[in-house]
VOGU-3710 file (C-alpha; in Angstrom, 3 decimals, decimal comma):
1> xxxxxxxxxx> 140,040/106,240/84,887  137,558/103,488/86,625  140,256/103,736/89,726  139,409/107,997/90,105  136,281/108,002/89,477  135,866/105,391/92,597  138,439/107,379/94,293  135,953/110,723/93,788  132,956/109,361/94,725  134,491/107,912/98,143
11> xxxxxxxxxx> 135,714/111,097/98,847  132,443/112,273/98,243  130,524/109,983/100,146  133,044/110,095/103,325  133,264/114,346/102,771  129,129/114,087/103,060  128,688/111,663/105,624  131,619/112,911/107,919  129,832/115,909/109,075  128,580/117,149/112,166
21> xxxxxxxxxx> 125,525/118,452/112,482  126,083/122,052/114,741  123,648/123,324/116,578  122,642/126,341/118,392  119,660/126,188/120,881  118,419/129,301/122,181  117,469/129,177/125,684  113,742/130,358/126,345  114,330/132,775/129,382  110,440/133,266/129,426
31> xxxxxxxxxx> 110,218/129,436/130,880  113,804/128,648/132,478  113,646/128,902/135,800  117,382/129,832/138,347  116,155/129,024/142,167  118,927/129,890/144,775  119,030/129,273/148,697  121,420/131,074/150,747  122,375/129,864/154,503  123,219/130,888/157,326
41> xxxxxxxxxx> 123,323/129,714/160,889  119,686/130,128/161,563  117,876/129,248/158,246  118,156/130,153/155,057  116,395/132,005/152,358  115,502/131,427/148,605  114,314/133,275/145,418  114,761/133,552/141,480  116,691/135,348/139,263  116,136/135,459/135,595
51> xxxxxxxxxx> 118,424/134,819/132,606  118,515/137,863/130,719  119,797/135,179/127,584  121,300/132,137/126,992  122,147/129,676/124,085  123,862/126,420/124,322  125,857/124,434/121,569  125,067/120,924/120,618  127,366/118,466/117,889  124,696/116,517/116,757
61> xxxxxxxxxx> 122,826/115,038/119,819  125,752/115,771/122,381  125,925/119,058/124,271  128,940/120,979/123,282  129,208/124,221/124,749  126,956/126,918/126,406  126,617/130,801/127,502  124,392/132,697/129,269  123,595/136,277/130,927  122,629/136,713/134,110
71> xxxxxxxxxx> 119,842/139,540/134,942  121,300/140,295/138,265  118,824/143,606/139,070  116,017/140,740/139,047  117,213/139,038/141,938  114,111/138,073/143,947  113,387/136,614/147,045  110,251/134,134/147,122  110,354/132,573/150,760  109,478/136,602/152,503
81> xxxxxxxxxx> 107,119/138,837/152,172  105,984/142,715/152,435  109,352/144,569/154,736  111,472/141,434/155,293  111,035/140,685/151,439  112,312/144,361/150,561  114,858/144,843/152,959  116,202/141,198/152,204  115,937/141,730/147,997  117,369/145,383/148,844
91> xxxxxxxxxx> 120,463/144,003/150,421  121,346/141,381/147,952  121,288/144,132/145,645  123,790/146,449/147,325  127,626/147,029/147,930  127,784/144,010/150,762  126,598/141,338/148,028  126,337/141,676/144,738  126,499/145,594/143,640  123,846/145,764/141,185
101> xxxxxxxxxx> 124,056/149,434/140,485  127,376/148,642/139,236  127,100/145,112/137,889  123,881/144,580/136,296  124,525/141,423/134,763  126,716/137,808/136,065  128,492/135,478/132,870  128,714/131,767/132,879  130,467/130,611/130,130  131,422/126,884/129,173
111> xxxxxxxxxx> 134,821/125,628/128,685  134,469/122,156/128,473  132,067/119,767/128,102  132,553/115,901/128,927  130,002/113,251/128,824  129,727/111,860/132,441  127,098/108,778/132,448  123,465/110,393/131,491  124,582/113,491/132,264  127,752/116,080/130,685
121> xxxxxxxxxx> 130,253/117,220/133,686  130,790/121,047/132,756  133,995/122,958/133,195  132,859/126,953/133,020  133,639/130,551/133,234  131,384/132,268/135,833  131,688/136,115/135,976  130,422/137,857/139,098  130,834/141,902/140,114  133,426/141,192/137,229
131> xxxxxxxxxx> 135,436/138,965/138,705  135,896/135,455/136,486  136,310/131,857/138,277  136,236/128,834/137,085  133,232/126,434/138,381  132,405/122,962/137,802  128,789/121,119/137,560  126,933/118,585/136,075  124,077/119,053/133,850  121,584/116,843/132,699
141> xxxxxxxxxx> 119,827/117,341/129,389  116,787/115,539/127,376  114,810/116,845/125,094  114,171/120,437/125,564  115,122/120,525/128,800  118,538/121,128/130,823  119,043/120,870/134,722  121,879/121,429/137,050  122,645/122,703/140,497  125,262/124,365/141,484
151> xxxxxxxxxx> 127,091/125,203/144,541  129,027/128,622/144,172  131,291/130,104/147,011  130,447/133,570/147,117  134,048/134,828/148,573  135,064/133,700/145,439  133,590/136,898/143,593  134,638/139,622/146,957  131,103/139,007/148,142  132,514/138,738/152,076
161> xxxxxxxxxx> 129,781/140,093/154,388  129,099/137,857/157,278  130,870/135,178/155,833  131,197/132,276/158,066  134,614/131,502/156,817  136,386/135,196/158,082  135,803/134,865/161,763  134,688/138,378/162,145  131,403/137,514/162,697  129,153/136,755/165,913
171> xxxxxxxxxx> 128,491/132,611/164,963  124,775/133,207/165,023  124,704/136,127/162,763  126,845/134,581/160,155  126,266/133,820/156,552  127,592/130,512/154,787  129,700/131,288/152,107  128,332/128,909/149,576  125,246/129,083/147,630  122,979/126,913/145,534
181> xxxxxxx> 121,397/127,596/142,426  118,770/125,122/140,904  118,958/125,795/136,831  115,926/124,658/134,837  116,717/125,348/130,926  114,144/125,139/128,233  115,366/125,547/124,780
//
């Protein structure tokens, strides 16, 4: 009887001290901040665009998993201003880059999650005009506070015009095909 009893209250103890704490961080979209920087042969250009939500998944300490929404009628661009700033914020808006009338909102959605050193390499899901590729990135988190850049290849999502990469262009009128975002999360 001595012998269950122990047997119980090991169970017990393991069954209680075994578990993972999970949780669920809500990202503050008020305060995160998504820079991005587009090229092309003679300069480049950079704005914001706003996370419409986000949330991501922590065991414990350890970052686990993560999704977000992408506000893509917000994108903005900070480096113009007055007609240049319109025209420019107009056509990254349209049919020839990201088709906001029809696709209001981008995806990113993570995969996998490996510790890498201080920092987690993520494996993840990015949807954009509703097309799905996988990306990878690193991400560094402390505290409240997530940051990663990213380098995305917008042929990837059909988003061709001007691109360097299709030789259909004049050389100085031509836009790189990658892009960088700059992700600051608060949660």
């Amino acid at each position: 009887m001595k012998s269950i009893k122990l047997f119980i209250i090991s169970v017990l103890a393991l069954t209680f001290f075994g578990f993972t704490q999970k949780i669920s961080k809500k990202v503050n979209v008020e305060t995160s901040v998504v820079i991005w920087t587009g090229y092309k042969v003679t300069g480049q250009h950079e704005g914001t665009i706003t996370l419409k939500e986000g949330v991501l998944l922590f065991e414990d300490e350890t970052l686990t998993g993560g999704n977000f929404i992408i506000d893509m009628t917000t994108i903005n661009t900070t480096d113009l201003q007055g007609g240049a700033k319109n025209r420019l914020d107009g056509h990254l808006k349209n049919e020839h880059f990201f088709d906001v009338d029809k696709h209001k909102t981008a995806a990113m959605t993570f995969k996998d999650v490996k510790p890498n050193g201080n920092s987690y390499l993520i494996i993840a899901d990015l949807t954009i005009k509703g097309i799905t590729k996988e990306i990878s990135f690193n991400m560094a988190v402390s505290e409240n506070l997530a940051t990663a850049n990213l380098k995305i290849d917008r042929t990837k999502f059909n988003i061709t015009y001007k691109s360097a990469s299709l030789g259909n262009v004049l050389k100085d009128k031509a836009i790189y095909d990658e892009f960088d975002l700059r992700v600051k999360l608060e949660f």
